[in-house]
C-alpha positions as CSV (number, residue, x, y, z in Angstrom):
1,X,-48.2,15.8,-9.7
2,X,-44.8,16.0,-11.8
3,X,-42.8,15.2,-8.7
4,X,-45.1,12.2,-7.6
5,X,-44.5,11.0,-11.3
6,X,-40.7,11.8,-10.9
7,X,-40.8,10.2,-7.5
8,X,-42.3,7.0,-8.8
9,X,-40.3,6.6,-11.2
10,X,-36.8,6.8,-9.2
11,X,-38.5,4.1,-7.3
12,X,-39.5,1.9,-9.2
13,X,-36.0,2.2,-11.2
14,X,-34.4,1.8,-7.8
15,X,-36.5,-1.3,-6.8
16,X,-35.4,-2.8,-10.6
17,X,-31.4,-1.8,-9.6
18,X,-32.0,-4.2,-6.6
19,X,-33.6,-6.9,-8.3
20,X,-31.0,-7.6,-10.8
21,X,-28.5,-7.3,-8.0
22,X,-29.8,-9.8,-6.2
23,X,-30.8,-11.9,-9.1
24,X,-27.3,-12.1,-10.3
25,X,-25.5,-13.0,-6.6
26,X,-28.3,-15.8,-6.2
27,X,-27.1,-17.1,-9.5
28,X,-23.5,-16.5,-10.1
29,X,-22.6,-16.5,-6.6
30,X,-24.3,-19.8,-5.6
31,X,-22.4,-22.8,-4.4
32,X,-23.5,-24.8,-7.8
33,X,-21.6,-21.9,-9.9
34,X,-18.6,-21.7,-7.8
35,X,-18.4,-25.8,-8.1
36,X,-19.1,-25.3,-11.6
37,X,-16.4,-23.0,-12.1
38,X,-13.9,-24.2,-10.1
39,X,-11.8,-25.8,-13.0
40,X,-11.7,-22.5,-14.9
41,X,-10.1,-20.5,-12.1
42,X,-6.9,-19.7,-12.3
43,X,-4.4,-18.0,-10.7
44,X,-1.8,-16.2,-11.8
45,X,1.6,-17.9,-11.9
46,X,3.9,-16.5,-8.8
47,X,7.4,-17.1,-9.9
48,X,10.0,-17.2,-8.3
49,X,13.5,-15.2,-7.9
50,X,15.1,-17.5,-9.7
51,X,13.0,-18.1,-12.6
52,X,12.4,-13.6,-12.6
53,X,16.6,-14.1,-12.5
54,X,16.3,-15.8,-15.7
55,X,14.1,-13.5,-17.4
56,X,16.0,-11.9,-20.5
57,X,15.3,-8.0,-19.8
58,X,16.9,-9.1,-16.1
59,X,20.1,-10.4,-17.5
60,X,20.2,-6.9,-20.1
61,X,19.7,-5.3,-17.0
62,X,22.4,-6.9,-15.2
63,X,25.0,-6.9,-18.0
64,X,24.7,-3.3,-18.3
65,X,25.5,-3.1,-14.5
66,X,28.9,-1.1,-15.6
67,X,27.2,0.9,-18.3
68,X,26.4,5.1,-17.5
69,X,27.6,7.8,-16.4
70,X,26.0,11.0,-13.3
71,X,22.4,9.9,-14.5
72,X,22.4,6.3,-14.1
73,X,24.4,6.6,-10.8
74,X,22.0,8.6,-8.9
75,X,19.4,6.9,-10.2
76,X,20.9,3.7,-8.8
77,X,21.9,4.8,-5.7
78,X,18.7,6.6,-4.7
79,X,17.1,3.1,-5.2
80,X,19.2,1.9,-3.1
81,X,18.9,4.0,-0.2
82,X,15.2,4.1,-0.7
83,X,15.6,0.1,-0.3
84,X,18.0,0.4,2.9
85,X,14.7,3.2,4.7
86,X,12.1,0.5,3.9
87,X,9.5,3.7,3.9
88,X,10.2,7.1,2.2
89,X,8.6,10.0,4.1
90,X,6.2,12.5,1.4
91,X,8.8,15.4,1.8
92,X,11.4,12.6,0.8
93,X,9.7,11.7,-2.1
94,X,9.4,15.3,-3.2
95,X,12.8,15.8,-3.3
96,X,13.7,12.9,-5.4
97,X,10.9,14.0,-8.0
98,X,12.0,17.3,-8.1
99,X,15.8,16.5,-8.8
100,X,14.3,13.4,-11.5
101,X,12.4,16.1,-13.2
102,X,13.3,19.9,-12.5
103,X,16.9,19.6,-12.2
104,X,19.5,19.1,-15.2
105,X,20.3,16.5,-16.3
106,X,17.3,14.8,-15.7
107,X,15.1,17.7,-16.8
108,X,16.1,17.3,-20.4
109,X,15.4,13.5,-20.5
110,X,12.0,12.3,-22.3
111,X,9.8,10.6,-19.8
112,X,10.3,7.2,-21.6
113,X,13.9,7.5,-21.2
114,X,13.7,8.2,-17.8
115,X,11.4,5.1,-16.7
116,X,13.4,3.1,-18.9
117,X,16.5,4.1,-17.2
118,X,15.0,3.8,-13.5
119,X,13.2,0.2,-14.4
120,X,17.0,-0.8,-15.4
121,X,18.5,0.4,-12.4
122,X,15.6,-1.2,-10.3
123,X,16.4,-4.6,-11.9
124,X,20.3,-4.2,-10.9
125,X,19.7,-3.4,-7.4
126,X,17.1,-6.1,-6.9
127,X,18.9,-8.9,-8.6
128,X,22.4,-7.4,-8.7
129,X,23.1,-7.7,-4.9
130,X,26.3,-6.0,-4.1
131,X,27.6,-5.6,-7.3
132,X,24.9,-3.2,-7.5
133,X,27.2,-1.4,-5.2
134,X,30.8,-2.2,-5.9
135,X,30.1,-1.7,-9.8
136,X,29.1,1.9,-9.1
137,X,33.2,2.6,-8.8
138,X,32.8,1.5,-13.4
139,X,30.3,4.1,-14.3
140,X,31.7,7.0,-16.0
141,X,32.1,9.4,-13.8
142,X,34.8,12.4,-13.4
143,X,36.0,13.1,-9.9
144,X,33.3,16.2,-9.5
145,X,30.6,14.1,-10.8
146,X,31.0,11.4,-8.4
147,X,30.8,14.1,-5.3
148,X,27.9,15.6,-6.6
149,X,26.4,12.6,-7.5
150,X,27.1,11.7,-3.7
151,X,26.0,15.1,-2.5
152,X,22.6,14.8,-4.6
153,X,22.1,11.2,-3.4
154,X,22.7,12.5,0.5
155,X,20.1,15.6,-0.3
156,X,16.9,13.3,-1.2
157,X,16.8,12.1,2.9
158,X,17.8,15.3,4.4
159,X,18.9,15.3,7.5
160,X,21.7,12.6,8.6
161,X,20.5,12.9,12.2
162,X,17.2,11.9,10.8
163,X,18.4,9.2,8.6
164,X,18.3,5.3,9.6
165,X,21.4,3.6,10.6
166,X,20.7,1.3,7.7
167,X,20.5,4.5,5.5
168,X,23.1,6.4,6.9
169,X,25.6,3.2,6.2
170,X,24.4,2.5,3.1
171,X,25.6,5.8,1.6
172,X,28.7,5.8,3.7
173,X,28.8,2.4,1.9
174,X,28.3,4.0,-1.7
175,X,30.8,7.0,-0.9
176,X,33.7,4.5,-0.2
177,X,32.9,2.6,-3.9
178,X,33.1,6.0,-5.5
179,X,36.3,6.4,-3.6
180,X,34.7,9.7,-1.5
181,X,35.6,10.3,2.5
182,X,32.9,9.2,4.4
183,X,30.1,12.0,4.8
184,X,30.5,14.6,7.9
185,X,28.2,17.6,6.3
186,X,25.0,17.9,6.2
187,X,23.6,18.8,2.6
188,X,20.3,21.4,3.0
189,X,20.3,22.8,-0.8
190,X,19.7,21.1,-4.3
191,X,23.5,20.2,-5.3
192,X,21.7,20.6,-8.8
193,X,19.7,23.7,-8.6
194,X,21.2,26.8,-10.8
195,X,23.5,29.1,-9.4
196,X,21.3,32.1,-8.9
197,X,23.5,35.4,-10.5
């Protein structure tokens, strides 16, 4: 008897579900609401490059272009080979959020600092062009730290064989800014990862 009750119940709470449901779309939904509402819909305003160009945290962004040092370099330059591959494969992205988070000295930045720091470098490689590029020779950046930044930068997408063209000249590209011999090696292990004694 307790489960007929039960039963009943879930039905006649199911049938009341559907009722509204239908109730509503037959109001809200009908061709006199839509008319009615037509003058309150709005969309949301597209702009355009050259108004986002504009925008004040774009022109910080860009006139901090030769500002940083080994982080804001490879942050900059995985964004832009991660531009020049279109799609980044899962083991890709795996290694780029292991070296942004496990490896020094990313690991000891805050997590604000370091989304603030990759928004920044996303602005100057979307509306820096090639300065985005050609500024990367004004960062400060000893000899060593330049070839590991390079090295660190070449170990995110493995494999050059497996690399794009567009890829593959894009950090050939960013090796002759930093004044670096174009790339011949392949780099398998973490540039970054401690030095096991």
């Amino acid at each position: 008897m307790a489960d007929m009750l039960e039963q009943s119940m879930d039905l006649t709470r199911d049938l009341h579900d559907v009722w509204s449901e239908t109730m509503f779309y037959s109001i809200y939904a009908s061709p006199v609401a839509r008319w009615f509402g037509a003058p309150y819909d709005y969309d949301r305003a597209h702009k355009s490059k050259d108004e986002l160009f504009a925008l004040p945290e774009v022109q910080t962004a860009l006139s901090s272009m030769k500002a940083g040092g080994f982080v804001e370099a490879v942050i900059r330059m995985l964004i832009l080979l991660a531009n020049a591959r279109g799609t980044v494969r899962r083991d890709r992205l795996e290694r780029s959020a292991q070296v942004l988070t496990q490896d020094e000295p990313f690991r000891s930045l805050d997590a604000a600092t370091r989304a603030r720091i990759i928004h920044q470098q996303g602005l100057i490689v979307e509306f820096g062009g090639e300065a985005a590029i050609a500024t990367l020779a004004d960062l400060q950046l000893s000899p060593e730290e330049r070839a590991r930044a390079a090295a660190v930068v070449q170990y995110v997408p493995g494999a050059m064989s497996e690399m794009e063209p567009r890829t593959l000249a894009t950090l050939q590209k960013m090796r002759a800014v930093l004044g670096l011999p174009p790339t011949t090696e392949e780099v398998t292990a973490d540039p970054l990862a401690p030095v096991q004694a």
